[in-house]
DOMAR-933674 format. One record per residue (C-alpha): x, y, z; residue in three letters. Coordinates in nm, 2 decimals, always signed. Layout:
! residues N
      X      Y      Z   r
      X      Y      Z Ala
...
***
This chain:
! residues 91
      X      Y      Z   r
  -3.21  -6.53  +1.90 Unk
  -3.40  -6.16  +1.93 Unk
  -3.74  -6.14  +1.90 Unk
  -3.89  -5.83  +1.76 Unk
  -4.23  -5.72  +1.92 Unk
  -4.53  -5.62  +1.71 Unk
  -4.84  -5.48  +1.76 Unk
  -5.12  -5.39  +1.58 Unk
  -5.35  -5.14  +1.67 Unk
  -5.74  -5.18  +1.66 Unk
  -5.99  -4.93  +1.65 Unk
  -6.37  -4.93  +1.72 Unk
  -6.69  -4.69  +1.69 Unk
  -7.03  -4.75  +1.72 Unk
  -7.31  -4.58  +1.67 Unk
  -7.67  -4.68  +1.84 Unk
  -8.04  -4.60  +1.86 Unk
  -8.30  -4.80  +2.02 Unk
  -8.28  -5.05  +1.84 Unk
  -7.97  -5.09  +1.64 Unk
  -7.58  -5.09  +1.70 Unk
  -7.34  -5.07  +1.45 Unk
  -7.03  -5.07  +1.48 Unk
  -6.69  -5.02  +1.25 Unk
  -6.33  -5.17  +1.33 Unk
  -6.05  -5.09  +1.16 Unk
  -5.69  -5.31  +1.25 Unk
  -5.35  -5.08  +1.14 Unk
  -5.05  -5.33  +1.01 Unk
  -4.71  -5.30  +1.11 Unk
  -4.65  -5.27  +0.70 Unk
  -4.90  -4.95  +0.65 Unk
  -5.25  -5.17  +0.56 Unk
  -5.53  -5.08  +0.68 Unk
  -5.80  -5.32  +0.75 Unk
  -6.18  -5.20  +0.82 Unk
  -6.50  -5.37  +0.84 Unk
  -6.85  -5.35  +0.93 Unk
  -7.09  -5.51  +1.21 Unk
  -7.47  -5.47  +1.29 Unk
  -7.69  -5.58  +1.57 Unk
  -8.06  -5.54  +1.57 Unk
  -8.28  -5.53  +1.90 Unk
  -8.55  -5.70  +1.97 Unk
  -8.87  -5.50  +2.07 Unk
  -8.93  -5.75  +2.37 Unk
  -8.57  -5.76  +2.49 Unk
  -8.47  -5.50  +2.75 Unk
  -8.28  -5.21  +2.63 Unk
  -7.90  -5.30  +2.70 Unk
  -7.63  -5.11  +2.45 Unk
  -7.31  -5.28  +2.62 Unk
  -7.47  -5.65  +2.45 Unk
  -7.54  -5.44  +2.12 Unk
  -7.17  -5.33  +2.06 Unk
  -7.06  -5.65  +2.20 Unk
  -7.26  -5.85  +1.93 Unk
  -7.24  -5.53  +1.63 Unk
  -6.82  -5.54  +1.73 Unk
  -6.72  -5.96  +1.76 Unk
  -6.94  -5.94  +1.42 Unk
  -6.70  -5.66  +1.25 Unk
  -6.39  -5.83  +1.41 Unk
  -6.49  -6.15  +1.26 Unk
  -6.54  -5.97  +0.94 Unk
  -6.19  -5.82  +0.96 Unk
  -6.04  -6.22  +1.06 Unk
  -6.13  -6.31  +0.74 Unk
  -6.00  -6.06  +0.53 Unk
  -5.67  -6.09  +0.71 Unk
  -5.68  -6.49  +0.65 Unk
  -5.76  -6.36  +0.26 Unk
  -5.45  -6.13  +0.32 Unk
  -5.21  -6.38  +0.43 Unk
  -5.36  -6.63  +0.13 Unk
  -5.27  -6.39  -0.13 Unk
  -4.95  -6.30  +0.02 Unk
  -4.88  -6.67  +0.00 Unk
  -4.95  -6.74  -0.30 Unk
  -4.78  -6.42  -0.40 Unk
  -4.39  -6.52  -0.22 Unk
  -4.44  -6.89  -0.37 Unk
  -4.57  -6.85  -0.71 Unk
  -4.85  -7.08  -0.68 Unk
  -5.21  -7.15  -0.54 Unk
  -5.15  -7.27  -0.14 Unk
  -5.43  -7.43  +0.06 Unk
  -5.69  -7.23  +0.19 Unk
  -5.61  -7.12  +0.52 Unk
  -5.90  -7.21  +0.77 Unk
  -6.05  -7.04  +1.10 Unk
***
């Protein structure tokens, strides 16, 4: 049997101040589709300035966001091959 590899490529920005991180990720599909969401993390005015836990919370949140639209994806596409409504597919 051969196995094909695939990969998908994942992008991420941020962007930062004092107090806020936000961050954009965007996943390219081996079929063309490209997939982008949104995260945001806030500081609190107590809590030490430390950007790397910013982007680490403003990114998992914006990768979470882009997990469910692929789940959503691979519903549709589903539903789409078999001509009826499947299950939802759960995290």
């Amino acid at each position: 049997m051969i196995r094909t590899a695939v990969g998908w490529h994942v992008e991420m920005e941020f962007k930062e101040d004092d107090q806020h991180t936000r961050a954009v990720a965007m996943v390219r599909l081996p079929d063309g589709t490209e997939v982008r969401a949104h995260g945001h993390a806030s500081r609190h005015r107590v809590d030490a300035n430390q950007p790397r836990v910013g982007e680490e919370i403003a990114g998992a949140r914006a990768l979470n966001e882009i997990a469910m639209q692929l789940l959503t994806k691979a519903h549709m596409e589903i539903d789409d091959a078999s001509g009826r409504t499947s299950h939802p597919i759960n995290v």
